[in-house]
C-alpha positions in Angstrom: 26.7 24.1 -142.2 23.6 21.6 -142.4 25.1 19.9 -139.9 24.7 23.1 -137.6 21.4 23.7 -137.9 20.7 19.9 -137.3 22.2 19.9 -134.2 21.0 23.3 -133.4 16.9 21.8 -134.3 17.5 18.8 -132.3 18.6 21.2 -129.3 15.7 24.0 -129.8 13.7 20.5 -129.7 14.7 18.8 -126.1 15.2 22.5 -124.8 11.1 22.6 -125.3 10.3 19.1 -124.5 11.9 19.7 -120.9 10.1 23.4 -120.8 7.0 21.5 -121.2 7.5 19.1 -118.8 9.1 21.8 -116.5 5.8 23.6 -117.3 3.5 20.9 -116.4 5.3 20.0 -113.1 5.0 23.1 -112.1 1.2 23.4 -112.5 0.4 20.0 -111.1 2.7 20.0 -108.0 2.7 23.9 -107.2 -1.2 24.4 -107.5 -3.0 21.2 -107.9 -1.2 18.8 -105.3 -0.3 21.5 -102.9 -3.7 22.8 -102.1 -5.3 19.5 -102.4 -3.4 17.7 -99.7 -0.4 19.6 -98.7 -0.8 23.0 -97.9 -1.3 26.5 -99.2 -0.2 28.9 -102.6 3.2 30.4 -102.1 2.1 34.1 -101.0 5.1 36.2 -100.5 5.1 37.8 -97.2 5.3 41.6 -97.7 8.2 43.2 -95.5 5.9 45.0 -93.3 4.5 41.2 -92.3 7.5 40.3 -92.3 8.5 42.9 -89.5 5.6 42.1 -87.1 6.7 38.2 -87.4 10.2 39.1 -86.1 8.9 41.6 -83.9 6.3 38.8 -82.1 9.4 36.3 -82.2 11.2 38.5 -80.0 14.2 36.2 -82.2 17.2 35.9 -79.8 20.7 35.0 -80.0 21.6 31.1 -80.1 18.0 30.1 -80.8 17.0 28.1 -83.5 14.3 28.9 -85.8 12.3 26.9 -88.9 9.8 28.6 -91.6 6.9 26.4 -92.5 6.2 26.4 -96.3 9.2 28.6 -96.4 8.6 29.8 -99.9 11.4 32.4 -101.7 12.8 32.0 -98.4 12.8 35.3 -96.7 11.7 35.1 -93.6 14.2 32.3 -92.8 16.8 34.9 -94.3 15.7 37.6 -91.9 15.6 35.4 -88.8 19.4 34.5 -90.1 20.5 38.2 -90.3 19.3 38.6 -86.8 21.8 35.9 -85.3 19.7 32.8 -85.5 20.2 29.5 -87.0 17.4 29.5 -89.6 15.5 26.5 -91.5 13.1 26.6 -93.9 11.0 23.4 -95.6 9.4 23.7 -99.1 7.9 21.6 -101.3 8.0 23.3 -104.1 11.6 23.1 -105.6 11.7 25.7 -107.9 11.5 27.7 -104.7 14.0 25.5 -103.0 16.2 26.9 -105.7 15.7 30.1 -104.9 15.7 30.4 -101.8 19.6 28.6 -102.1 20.2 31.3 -104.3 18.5 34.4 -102.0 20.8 32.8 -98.8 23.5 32.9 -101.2 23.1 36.4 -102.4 22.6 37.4 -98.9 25.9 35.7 -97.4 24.0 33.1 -95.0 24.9 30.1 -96.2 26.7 29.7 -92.8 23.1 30.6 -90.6 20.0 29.9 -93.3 19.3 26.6 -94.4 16.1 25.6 -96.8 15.0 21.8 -97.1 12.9 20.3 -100.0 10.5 18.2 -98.8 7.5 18.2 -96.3 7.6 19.6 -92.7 5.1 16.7 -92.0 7.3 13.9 -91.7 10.2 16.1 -89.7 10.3 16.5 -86.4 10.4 19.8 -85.1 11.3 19.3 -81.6 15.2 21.2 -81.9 13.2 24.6 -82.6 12.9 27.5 -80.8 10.7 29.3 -82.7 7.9 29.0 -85.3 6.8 30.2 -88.5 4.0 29.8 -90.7 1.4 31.1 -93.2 -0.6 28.2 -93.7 -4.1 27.4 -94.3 -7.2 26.7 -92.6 -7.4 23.0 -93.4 -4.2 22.2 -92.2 -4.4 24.2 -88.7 -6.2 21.7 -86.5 -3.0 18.9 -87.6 -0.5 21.4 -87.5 -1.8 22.2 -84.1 -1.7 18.7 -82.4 1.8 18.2 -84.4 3.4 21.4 -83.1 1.7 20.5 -79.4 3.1 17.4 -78.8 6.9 18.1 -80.6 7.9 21.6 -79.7 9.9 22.2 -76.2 8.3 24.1 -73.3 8.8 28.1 -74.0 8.7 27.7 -78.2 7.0 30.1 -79.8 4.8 29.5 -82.6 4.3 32.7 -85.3 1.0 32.2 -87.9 0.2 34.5 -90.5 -3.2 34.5 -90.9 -4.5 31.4 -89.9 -5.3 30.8 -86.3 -5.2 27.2 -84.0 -8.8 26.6 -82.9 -7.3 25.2 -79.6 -4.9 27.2 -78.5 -5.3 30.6 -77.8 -2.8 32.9 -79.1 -0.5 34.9 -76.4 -0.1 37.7 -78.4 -1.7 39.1 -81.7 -0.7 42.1 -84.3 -3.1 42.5 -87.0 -3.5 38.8 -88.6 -0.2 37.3 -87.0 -0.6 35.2 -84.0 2.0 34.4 -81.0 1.7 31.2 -79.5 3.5 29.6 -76.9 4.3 26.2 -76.5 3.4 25.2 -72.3 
C-alpha cells in the first residue's frame, strides 16, 4: 500500500510542476509577449460581429479565406460552414487546441484549418478574403504587408482597428471592408 501512495505523491508532484510551468507559459506568451511585439489579447468576437464580418465578406463559393489572430477559431469555422476553405493562424497554442477541437466538434475538418505560428512570416497571397481584429500598433505593417501580397479583388475585413492608408470600401459599425486594387 505504501507503495501506492508513493507513486501516487510523485504523480500529484509532476502533475503540478507541469501546471506551473503550463501556468507560467501561459502568462508570459499569451499576455506579456503577445502585446509587446506580436499583436493583441484574444477577444472573442461576439456572434452579432461575427455576422456583420460574413455579411461585408460577401464569402462566396470556392474562395479561400484566412483569420488573422484566429483565436477559439470561430470565425474561420463560420467562413467554413458557408462553403469556403478556411485558415486561421494563432500564436497562442492553447487556442490552437481549441480551435482543432471546435473544427472537430463542428465536422470541418475537411474546410477549416488553424495554424500555430505567426501570420507575419506567411505569405498570404492564395487568399481571397481577410480577417482580422488586430491592434493599432500593428495596422500601419499589416497594411503594407496585406498591400503588396494579396491578389487584385481580395477583401480585407478589420474589427476595430482601421489602416491609416487605405480607405475602407465599406463600413458597419467598427468593422471595415477593404479591397485590395
Amino acid at each position: 500500500m505504501s507503495s501506492f501512495f508513493t507513486v501516487f505523491t510523485l504523480a500529484s508532484a509532476v502533475f503540478l510542476v507541469i501546471s506551473l510551468v503550463l501556468l507560467i507559459y501561459y502568462v508570459v506568451f499569451n499576455h506579456l509577449i503577445p502585446i509587446m511585439f506580436y499583436g493583441a489579447f484574444f477577444a472573442k468576437t461576439p456572434p452579432n460581429l461575427t455576422q456583420k464580418i460574413l455579411l461585408l465578406a460577401n464569402v462566396r463559393l470556392g474562395q479561400k479565406a484566412v483569420d488573422l489572430g484566429s483565436g477559439d477559431g470561430r470565425l474561420v469555422i463560420a467562413m467554413a460552414k458557408l462553403g469556403v476553405e478556411a485558415h486561421g493562424y494563432e500564436i497562442n497554442p492553447f487556442l490552437v487546441i481549441l480551435s482543432k477541437i471546435n473544427i472537430k466538434r463542428a465536422g470541418l475538418d475537411n474546410k477549416a484549418f488553424v495554424y500555430w505560428g505567426s501570420f507575419w512570416q506567411k505569405d498570404l497571397s492564395e487568399f481571397d478574403i481577410v480577417v482580422l481584429y488586430g491592434i493599432s500598433y500593428i495596422m500601419k505593417k499589416l497594411e503594407v504587408k496585406l498591400k503588396k501580397e494579396l491578389k487584385s479583388g481580395a477583401k480585407v475585413i478589420s474589427n476595430y482597428f482601421m489602416f491609416s492608408n487605405w480607405s475602407p470600401e465599406k463600413q458597419d459599425g467598427n468593422i471595415y471592408l477593404y479591397l485590395k486594387k
